[in-house]
Structure formats: structure tokens, C-alpha cells
N, C-alpha and C positions, 0 to 999 in steps of 0.2 A: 799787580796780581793778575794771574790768566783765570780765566772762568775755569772751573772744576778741577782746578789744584788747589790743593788746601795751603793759606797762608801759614810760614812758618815765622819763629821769633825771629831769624836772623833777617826775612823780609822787613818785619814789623822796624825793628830794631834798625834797621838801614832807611826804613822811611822818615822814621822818627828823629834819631842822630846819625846822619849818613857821616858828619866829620869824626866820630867815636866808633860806628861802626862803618869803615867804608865800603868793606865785605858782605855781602849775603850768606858768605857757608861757613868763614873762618873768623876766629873771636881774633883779628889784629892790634889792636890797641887798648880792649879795654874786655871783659866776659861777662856774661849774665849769672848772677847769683839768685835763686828762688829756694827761700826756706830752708839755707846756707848749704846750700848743693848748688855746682855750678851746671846750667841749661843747657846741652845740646842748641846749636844755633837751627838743626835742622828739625827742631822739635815744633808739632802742629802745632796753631796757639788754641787751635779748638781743644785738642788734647790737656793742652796745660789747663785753661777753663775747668773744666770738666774737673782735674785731680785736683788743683790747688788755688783757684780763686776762693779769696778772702770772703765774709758775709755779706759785703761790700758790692760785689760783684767784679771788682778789680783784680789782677795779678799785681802784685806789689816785688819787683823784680829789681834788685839791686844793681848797678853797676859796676863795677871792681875793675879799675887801671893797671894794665899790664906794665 
């Protein structure tokens, strides 16, 4: 992550399962699902926070296999 770029899911998502997601921009092997809408990879995750984390404090973000 660079200082004063806002991390995106497709960052998160590449740090986390770099072999599922090997890409940072494009959903190649597999897509994010939140709230059974599929995530833009280029979507802020402060953003996503903000609209649709759970009481939890979590994103609960599915996987889905291309």
C-alpha cells in the first residue's frame, strides 16, 4: 500500500489470496460477492466499511470461482 492512496479490495484481496486473486484490478479466477452484488475490485475498502460492514465490524465478502 503507498501512503495517501486509499487501499482498494482488489489490493486487500491480492494480499490476502494472491493465488485466487493474482491480479490487483481484474477478478481473474475467482469475484468478490458483498450482500449478493458482485465488488468492483477497484472499490475503496474504507468505502465499503462505511456502507456495508456487518454490527461486527467486519465485511463479510464471499468468494465466487470463475
Amino acid at each position: 500500500m503507498v501512503l495517501g492512496q486509499p487501499n482498494t479490495l482488489g489490493m486487500a484481496l491480492n494480499q490476502i489470496l494472491p493465488t485466487v486473486f493474482p491480479s490487483r484490478r481484474n477478478p481473474v479466477l475467482a469475484t468478490p460477492v458483498l450482500h449478493g452484488a458482485v465488488v468492483p475490485m477497484g472499490a475503496p475498502v474504507e468505502e465499503l466499511m462505511r456502507a456495508a460492514a456487518f454490527a461486527d465490524g467486519f465485511l463479510h465478502i464471499v468468494v465466487v470461482m470463475l
